[in-house]
C-alpha positions in Angstrom: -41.4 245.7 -12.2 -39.0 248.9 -12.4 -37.1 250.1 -15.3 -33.8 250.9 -15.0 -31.7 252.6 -17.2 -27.1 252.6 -17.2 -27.0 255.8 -18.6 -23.4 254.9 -18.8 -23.8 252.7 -21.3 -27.2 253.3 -23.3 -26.4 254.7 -26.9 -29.6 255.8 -27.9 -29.9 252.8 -30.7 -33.4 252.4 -30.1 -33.8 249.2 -30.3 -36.1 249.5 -27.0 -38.0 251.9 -28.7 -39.2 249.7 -31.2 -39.8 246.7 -29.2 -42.0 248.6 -26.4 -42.7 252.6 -27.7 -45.3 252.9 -25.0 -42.2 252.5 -22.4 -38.7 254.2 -24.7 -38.4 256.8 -26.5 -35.2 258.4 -28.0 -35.2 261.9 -28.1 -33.9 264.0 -31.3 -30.2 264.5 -28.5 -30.0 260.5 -28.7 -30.9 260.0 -25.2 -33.1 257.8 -24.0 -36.2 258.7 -22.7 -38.3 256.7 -20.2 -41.7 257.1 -20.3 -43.2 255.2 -17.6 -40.2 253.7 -15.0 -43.0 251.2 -13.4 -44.0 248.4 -16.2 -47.8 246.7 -15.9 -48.1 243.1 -16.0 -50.4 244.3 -20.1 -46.3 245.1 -21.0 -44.1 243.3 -19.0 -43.4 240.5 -22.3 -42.8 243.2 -24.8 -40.1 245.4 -21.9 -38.6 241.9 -21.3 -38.0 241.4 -24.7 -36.4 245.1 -25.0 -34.4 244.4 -22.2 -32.5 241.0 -23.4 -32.6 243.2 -26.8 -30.3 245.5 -25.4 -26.8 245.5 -27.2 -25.1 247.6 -24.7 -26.9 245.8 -21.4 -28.0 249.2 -20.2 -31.4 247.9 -19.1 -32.3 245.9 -16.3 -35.8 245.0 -14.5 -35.8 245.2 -10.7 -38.5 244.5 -8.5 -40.6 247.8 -7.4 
């Protein structure tokens, strides 16, 4: 699965971070970060999770 990111609407919160570091990270601007766009199936739970986390619905999961 793919990562993808509405920078539109993403306001750094970092929720995501928190739920799945090894994929988010919000830099010291308040921007978010991706850190790997392609998700392993060892992650996949944790990005989900981050994903339906999302206040703002910025993040998605799309097929790669």
């Amino acid at each position: 699965m793919k990562v993808i990111v509405d920078r539109a609407k993403c306001t750094g919160l970092g929720i995501c971070e928190a739920m799945a570091p090894e994929v988010f990270e919000v830099d010291h601007n308040g921007d978010l970060v991706l850190l790997t766009e392609v998700v392993d199936d060892a992650r996949l739970d944790e990005v989900r999770a981050a994903v339906e986390g999302c206040p703002t619905e910025a993040l998605r999961l799309e097929p790669r």
